[in-house]
C-alpha positions in Angstrom: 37.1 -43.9 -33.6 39.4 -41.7 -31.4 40.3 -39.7 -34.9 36.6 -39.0 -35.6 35.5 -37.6 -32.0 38.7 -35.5 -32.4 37.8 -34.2 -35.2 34.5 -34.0 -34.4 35.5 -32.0 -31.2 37.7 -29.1 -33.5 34.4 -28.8 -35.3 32.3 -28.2 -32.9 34.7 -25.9 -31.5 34.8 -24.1 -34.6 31.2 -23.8 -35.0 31.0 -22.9 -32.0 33.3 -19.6 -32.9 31.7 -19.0 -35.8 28.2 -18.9 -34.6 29.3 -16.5 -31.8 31.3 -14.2 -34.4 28.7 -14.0 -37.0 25.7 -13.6 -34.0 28.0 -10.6 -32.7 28.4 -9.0 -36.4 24.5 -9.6 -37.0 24.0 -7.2 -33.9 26.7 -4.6 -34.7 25.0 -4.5 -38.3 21.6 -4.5 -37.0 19.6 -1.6 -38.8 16.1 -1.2 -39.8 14.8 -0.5 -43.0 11.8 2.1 -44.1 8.5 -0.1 -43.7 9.9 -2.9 -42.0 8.3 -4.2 -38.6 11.7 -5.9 -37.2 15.5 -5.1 -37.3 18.0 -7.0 -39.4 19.6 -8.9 -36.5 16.6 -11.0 -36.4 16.6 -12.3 -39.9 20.2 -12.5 -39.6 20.8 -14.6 -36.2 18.1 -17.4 -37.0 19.2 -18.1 -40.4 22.5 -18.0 -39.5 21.5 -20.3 -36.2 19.6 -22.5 -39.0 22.7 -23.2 -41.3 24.8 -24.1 -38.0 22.1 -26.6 -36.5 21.4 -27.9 -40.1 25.1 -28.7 -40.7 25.8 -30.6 -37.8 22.3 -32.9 -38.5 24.2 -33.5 -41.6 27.1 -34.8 -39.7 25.4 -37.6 -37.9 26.9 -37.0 -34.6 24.6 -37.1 -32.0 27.5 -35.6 -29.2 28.2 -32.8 -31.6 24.6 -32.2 -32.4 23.7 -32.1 -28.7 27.6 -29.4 -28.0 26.2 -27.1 -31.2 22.5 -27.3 -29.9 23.9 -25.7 -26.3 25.9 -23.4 -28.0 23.3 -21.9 -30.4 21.1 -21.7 -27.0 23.6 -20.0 -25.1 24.0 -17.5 -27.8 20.3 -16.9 -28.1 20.5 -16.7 -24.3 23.4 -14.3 -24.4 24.7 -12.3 -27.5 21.3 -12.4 -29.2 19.1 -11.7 -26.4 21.7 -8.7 -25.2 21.3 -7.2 -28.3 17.3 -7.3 -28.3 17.1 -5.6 -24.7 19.3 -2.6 -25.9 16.4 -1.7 -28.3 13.9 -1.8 -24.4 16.9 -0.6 -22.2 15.4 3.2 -22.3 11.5 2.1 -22.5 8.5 3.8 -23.2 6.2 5.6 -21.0 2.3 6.8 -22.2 2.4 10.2 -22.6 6.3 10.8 -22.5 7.5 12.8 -25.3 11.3 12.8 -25.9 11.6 16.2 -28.2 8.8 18.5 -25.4 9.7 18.7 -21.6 6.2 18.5 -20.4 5.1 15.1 -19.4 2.0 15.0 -20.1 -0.5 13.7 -22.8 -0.4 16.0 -25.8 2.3 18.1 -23.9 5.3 18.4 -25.8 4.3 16.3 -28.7 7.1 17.1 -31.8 5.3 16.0 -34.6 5.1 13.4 -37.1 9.1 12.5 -37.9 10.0 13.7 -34.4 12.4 12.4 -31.5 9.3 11.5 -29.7 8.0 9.1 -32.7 11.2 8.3 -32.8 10.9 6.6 -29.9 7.8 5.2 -30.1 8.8 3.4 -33.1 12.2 1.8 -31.6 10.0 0.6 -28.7 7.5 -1.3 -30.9 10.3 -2.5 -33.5 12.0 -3.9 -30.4 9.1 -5.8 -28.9 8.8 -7.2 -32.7 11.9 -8.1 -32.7 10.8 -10.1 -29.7 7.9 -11.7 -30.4 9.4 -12.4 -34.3 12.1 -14.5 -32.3 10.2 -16.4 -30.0 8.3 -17.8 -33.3 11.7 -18.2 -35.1 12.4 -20.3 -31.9 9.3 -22.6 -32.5 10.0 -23.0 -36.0 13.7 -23.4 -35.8 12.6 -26.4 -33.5 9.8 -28.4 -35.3 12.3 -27.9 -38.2 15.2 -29.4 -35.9 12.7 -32.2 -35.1 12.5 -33.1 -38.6 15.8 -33.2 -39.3 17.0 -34.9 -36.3 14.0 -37.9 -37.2 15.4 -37.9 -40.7 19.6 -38.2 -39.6 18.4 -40.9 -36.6 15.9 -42.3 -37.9 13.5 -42.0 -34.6 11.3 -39.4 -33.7 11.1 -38.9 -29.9 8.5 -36.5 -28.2 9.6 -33.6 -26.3 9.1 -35.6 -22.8 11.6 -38.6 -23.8 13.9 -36.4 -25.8 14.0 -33.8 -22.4 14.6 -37.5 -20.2 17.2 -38.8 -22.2 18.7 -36.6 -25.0 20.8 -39.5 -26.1 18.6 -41.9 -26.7 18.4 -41.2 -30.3 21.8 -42.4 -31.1 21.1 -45.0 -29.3 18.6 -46.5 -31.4 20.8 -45.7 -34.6 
């Protein structure tokens, strides 16, 4: 028993770093291609959150489940969430033109392809970025819900599961 939770234990620790390493290169690649409505870090984080929380449901453990569930929310909490502000950090404000000096409406509009769109278009890929996490949030967990009723062979609601998170290995 004592071998298993120790080796339990270095894999959690090494999920651990690897979720945080691969969350931190998703952001340092992030880019945006022509036509798309949200940056590459968002694809990128949740499937790689995904293949983390799906391989520890595989593993049965319901201490290990609980350490990589934490971690994964501490790096949406953290890395992730860091990296989704910097595309708000500067804002937007109606009738602010970055490429004119006037700040009016219509003053010191550049153009279509300017700095000015430009900005515009950061601003609304951020808030995508946003809103596209928040339902990659609610999907990653009705699919977590799944899994975890398929490894522990219960399905607890939200309520009981929030009350007592180990419950489920409990009734295993």
């Amino acid at each position: 028993v004592r071998t298993m939770q120790e080796l339990m234990g270095n894999y959690v620790v090494l999920e651990h770093r690897f979720m945080g390493l691969s969350v931190a290169r998703a952001g340092s690649l992030n880019s945006l291609a022509p036509g798309e409505q949200t940056s590459t870090v968002v694809d990128d984080a949740f499937f790689l959150l995904r293949k983390s929380t799906s391989r520890v449901m595989r593993a049965g453990d319901a201490h290990a489940v609980c350490a990589v569930l934490n971690n994964g929310a501490s790096l949406v909490l953290g890395t992730y969430l860091k990296t989704l502000q910097l595309g708000l950090s500067g804002g937007y404000r109606i009738g602010e033109h970055a490429g004119g000096g006037g700040g009016g409406m219509g003053g010191g509009d550049d153009g279509a392809g300017g700095t000015g769109d430009w900005h515009i278009s950061r601003f609304l890929v951020a808030l995508n970025n946003l809103w596209t996490s928040a339902e990659y949030v609610k999907r990653l967990k009705q699919e977590m819900e799944v899994e975890c009723e398929s490894a522990f062979g219960c399905r607890a609601s939200t309520e009981e599961a929030a009350a007592d998170p180990h419950a489920a290995a409990r009734k295993k």
